[in-house]
C-alpha positions as CSV (number, residue, x, y, z in Angstrom):
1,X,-29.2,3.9,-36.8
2,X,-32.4,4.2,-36.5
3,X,-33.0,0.1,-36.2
4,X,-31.2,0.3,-32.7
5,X,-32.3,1.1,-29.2
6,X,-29.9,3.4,-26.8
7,X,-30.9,2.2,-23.0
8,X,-28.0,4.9,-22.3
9,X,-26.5,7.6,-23.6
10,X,-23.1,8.7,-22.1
11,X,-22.3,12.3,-22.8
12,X,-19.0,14.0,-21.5
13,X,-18.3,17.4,-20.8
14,X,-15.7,19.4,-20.9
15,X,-16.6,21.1,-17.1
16,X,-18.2,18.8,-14.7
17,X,-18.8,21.5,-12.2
18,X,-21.2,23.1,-15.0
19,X,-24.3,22.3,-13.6
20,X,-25.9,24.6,-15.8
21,X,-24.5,23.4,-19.1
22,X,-25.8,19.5,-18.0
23,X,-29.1,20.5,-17.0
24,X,-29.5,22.6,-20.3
25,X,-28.5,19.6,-21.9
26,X,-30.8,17.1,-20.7
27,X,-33.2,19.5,-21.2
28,X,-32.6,19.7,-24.5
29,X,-32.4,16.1,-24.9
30,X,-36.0,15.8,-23.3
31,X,-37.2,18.0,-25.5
32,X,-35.8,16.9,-28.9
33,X,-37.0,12.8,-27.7
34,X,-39.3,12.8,-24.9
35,X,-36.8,10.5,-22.6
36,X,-35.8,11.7,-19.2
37,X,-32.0,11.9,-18.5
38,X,-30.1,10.7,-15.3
39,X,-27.7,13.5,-14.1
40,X,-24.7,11.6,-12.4
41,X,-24.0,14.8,-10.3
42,X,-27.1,14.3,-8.6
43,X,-26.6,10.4,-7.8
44,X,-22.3,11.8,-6.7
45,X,-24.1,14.1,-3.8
46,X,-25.8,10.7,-2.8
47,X,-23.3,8.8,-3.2
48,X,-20.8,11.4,-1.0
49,X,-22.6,11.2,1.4
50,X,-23.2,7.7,2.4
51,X,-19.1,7.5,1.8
52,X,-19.3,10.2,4.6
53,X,-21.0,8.0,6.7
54,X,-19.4,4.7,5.7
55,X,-15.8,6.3,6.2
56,X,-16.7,7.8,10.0
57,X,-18.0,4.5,10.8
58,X,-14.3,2.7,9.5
59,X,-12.4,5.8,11.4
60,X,-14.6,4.6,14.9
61,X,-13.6,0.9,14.1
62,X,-10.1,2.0,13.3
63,X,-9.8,3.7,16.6
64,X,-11.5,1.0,18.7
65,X,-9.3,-1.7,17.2
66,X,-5.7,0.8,17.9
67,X,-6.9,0.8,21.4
68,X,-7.1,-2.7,21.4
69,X,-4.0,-3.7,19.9
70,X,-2.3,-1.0,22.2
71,X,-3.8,-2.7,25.2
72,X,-2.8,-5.8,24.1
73,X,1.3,-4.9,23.3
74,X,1.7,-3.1,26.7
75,X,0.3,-6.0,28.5
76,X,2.3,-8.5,26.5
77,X,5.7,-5.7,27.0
78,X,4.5,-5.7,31.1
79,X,4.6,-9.4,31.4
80,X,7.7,-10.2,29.3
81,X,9.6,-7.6,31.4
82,X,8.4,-9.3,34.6
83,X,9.7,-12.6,33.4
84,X,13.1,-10.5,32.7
85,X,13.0,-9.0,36.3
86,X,12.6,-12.7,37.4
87,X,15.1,-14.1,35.3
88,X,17.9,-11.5,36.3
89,X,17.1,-12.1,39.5
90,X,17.7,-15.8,40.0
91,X,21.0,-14.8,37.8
92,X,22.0,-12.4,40.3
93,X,21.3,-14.7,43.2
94,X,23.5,-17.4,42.0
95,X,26.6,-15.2,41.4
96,X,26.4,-13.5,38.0
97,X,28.0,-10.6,37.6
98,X,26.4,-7.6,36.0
99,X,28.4,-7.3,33.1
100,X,28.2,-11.3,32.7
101,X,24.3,-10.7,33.1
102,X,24.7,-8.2,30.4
């Protein structure tokens, strides 16, 4: 064991929300070998954050591109019931009935 070299050391508690209990142990760990430890709770806070900021800027281009689409249905709905209108129209002028129409 003592031939090999650890670049990481991956220890798992039972309580992640025991800050205490993680800093005590890399403490510890510092003391007993000299080697700094990374605390992933510190590097989650980070990383929650910029996810924060990452998912408000997808929720503004979410609600740009619903406006959009919206636009673009009711003016594709408004023109295809013109053309309907128009359509009915000419039907009606040569003789249709409604109920033929129908």
């Amino acid at each position: 064991m003592e031939d090999f070299v650890y670049k990481k050391l991956l220890i798992r508690v039972n309580d992640n929300s025991d800050h205490d209990l993680i800093d005590r142990i890399a403490r510890d760990l510092k003391d007993a070998t000299g080697l700094t430890a990374g605390l992933t709770y510190e590097e989650s806070k980070a990383t929650a954050e910029v996810t924060t900021v990452i998912d408000m800027i997808f929720m503004g281009a979410i609600a740009i591109m619903m406006f959009l689409c919206f636009f673009a249905l009711s003016a594709s709905m408004t023109a295809n019931l013109y053309d309907q209108v128009k359509e009915i129209g000419v039907l009606r002028s040569m003789g249709f009935t409604k109920i033929r129409i129908t």
